[in-house]
N, C-alpha and C positions, 0 to 999 in steps of 0.2 A: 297534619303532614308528618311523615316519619321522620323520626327526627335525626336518621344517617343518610336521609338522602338530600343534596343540595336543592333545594328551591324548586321540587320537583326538575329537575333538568333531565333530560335522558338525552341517551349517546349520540344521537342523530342534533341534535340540539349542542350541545356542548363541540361536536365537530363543526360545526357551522359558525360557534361563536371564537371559537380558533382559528379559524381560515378569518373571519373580518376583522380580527383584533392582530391578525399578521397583514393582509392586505393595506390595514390602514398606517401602521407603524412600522412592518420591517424597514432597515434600511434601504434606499433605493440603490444602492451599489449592488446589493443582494441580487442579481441577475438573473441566476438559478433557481432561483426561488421557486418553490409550488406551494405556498400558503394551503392547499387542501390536502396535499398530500400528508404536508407535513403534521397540519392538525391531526387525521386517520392517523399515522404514525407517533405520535406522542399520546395521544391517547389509547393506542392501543397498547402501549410502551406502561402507563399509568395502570391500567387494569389487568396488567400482566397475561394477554391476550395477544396471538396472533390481530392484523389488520382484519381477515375476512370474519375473525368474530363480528364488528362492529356491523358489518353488512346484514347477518343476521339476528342481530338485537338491536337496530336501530331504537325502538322503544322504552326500550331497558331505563331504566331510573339513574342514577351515579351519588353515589354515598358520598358526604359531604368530605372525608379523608381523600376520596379518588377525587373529586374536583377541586379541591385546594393546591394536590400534587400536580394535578394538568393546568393548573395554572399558573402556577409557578415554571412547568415547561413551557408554556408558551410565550412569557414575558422572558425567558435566557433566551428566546428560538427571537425575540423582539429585537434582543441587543445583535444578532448575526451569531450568535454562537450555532455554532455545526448542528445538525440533528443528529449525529451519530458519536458525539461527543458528548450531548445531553441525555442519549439513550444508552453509551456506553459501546455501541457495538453496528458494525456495518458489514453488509453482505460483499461475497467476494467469491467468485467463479464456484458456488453452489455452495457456502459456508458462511458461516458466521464467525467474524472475526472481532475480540474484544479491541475498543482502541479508545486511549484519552490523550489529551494534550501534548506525552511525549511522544508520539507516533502520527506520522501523516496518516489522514484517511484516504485507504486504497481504493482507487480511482480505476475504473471500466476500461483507460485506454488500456491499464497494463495487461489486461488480457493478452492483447499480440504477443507480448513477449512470454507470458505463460505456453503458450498456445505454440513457438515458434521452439520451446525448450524445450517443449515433452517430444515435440516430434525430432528433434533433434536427437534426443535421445533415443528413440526408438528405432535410428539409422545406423548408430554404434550395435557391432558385434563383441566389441571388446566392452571388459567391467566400467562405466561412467558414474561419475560424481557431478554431484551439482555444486557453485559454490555462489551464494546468493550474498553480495557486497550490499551493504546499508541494508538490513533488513527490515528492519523499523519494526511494523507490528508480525510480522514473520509472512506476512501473505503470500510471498515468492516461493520461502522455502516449505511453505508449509504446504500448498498448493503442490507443489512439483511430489513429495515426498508422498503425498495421499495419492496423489494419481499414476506415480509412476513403483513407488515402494523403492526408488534407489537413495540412496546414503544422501543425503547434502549439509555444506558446512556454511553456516548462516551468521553474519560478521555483522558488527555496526559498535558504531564509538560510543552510542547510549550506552550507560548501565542501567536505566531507564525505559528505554525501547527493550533491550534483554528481555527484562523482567516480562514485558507484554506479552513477547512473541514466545518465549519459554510457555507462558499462561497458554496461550494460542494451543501451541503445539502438545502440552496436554488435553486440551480440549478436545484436538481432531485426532486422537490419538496416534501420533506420529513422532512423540518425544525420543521415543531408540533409534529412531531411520535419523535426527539432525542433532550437530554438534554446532551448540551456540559459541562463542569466541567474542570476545570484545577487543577491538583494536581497532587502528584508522585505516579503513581499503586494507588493502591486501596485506598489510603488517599480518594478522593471525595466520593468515593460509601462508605466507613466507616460514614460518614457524614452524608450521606442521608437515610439510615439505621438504624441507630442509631435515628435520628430525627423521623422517620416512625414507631420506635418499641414504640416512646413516644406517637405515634398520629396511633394508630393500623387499623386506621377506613379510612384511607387514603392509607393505604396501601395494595392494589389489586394483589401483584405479588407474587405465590406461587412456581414457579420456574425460576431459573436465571440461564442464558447461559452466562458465564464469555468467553468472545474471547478474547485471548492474543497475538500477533505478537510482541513481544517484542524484541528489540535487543538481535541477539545473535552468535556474532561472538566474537571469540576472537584476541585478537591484532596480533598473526601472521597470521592467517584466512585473518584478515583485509588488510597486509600487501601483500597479492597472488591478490588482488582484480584490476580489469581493474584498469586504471587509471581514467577513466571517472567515478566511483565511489568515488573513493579514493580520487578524488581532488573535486568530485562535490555535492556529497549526503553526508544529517550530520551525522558526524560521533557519534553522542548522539543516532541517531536512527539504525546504524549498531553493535556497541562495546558495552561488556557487561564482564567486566574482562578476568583473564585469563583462563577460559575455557569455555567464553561465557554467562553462567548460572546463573549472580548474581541477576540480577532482577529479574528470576524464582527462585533464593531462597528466595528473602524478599518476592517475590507474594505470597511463599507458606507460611510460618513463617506466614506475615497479616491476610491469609487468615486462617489459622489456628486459632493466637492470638484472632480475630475477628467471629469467627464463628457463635455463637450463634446469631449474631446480624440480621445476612442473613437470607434470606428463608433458608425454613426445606430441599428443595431440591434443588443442584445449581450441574450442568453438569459445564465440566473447559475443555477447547477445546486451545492447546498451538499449535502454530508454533516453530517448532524446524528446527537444523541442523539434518540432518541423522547420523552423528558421536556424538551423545550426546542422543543417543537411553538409552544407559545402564546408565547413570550417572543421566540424571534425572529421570528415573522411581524408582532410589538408593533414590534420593530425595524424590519423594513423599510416597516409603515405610516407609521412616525417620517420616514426618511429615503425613502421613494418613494411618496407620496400614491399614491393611485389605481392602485398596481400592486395583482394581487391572484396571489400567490405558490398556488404546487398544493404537495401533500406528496404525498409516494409512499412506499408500502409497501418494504422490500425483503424477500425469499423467503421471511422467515420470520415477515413481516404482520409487521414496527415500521416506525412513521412511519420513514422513513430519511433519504429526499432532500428538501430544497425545491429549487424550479422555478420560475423567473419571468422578464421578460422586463420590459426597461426603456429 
């Protein structure tokens, strides 16, 4: 027997033996779980290989370096740790997006609100800016900036998160189209605004699309969550008091207190929970008399996004 390849194993073999060593053992909170996929995906992750390699090499052999490493992925993928944490990286509206521990793994619903900002933008006749609140691994702003080519100013209180979506944004080649900024919500864009309304002749943006994904679970929300959440992703970027909502009420309060400082016209495009429908649109009647806020479904029909225009 060769002596680089494991126990004669081949890839059709080694995937099979990944899917029963996660059916038997992942944790049962694990809900989402695909035990097959996931095996395809960590081992195609281990041999430095697209997935549809495996499809056509079923046969193929596995050097005893390659199955010691997909073994070791599968026993973290045992404990509930992320697949996209263990692989480093997870797709996101036709890209690949680096992300670890400091950054939530981007999630299919946020598509809507992708989806509801480009076109947004393509209804302004005047110069638009994006401004992408909590950006975590940069997916909002990176996305918007590759598909649309306008400016976006992309914030989050990580220095950590930063570092990703900076990563990110050279990756997708989009680093001169966004200005990263570290501060809490709208602290940086208050800054940069303020300094633009002193130097008027520098500032080109007549309309701003504010994207916010912002934590909004609340701590028993939190406490139903897989475990592979709960123990893996930061929980600064899922929890947001007790009903979720706090950091959509200081965004609104800022953005109110701050107003005059912004363009004349600024669209506010939030990620919410479905069950926080009535309570924040309560909110924004609070603070924006007479605006009247839309909800949009995302793919799989839940309220997802509010939409409004102030």
């Amino acid at each position: 027997m060769n002596a680089n390849v494991a126990l004669d194993m081949t890839i059709v073999e080694a995937i099979n033996w990944g899917n029963d060593k996660l059916k038997e053992n992942l944790k049962e909170t694990e809900t989402l779980a695909s035990p097959l996929l996931d095996s395809q995906i960590l081992l195609a992750k281990t041999l430095g290989e697209p997935t549809s390699f495996l499809f056509a090499h079923f046969d193929d052999e596995i050097k005893n370096s390659d199955w010691e490493k997909f073994q070791k992925f599968i026993h973290r993928r045992i404990k509930a740790e992320p697949v996209a944490y263990i692989i480093g990286e997870k797709e996101f509206y036709k890209r690949t997006f680096l992300v670890n521990p400091h950054v939530l793994i981007p999630r299919p619903a946020t598509e809507t609100l992708i989806e509801l900002a480009i076109q947004k933008s393509k209804e302004q006749t005047d110069d638009c800016w994006f401004a992408d609140i909590g950006t975590g691994s940069g997916a909002i702003a990176i996305t918007l900036a590759a598909e649309t080519g306008l400016p976006v100013i992309a914030c989050d209180i990580s220095s950590e998160a930063l570092t990703v979506a900076k990563t990110n944004a050279e990756k997708s080649g989009v680093t001169a189209l966004i200005d990263f900024r570290q501060g809490d919500l709208l602290e940086p864009l208050i800054k940069i605004f303020q300094a633009l309304k002193n130097k008027p002749q520098e500032n080109s943006c007549n309309h701003l699309i504010i994207c916010a994904n912002l934590p909004y679970l609340n701590n028993n929300q939190w406490k139903t969550l897989d475990s592979g959440v709960r123990e893996f992703e930061p929980q600064l970027a899922l929890i947001a008091g007790h009903d979720g909502l706090d950091l959509y009420w200081r965004l609104f309060r800022d953005l109110k207190k701050y107003r005059q400082i912004f363009p004349s016209t600024i669209s506010l495009l939030l990620e919410i929970d479905p069950d926080q429908v009535q309570k924040i649109t309560a909110m924004i009647g609070h603070d924006f008399s007479g605006t009247e806020p839309q909800v949009i479904k995302d793919l799989e029909g839940l309220d997802r996004v509010v939409m409004m225009g102030i």
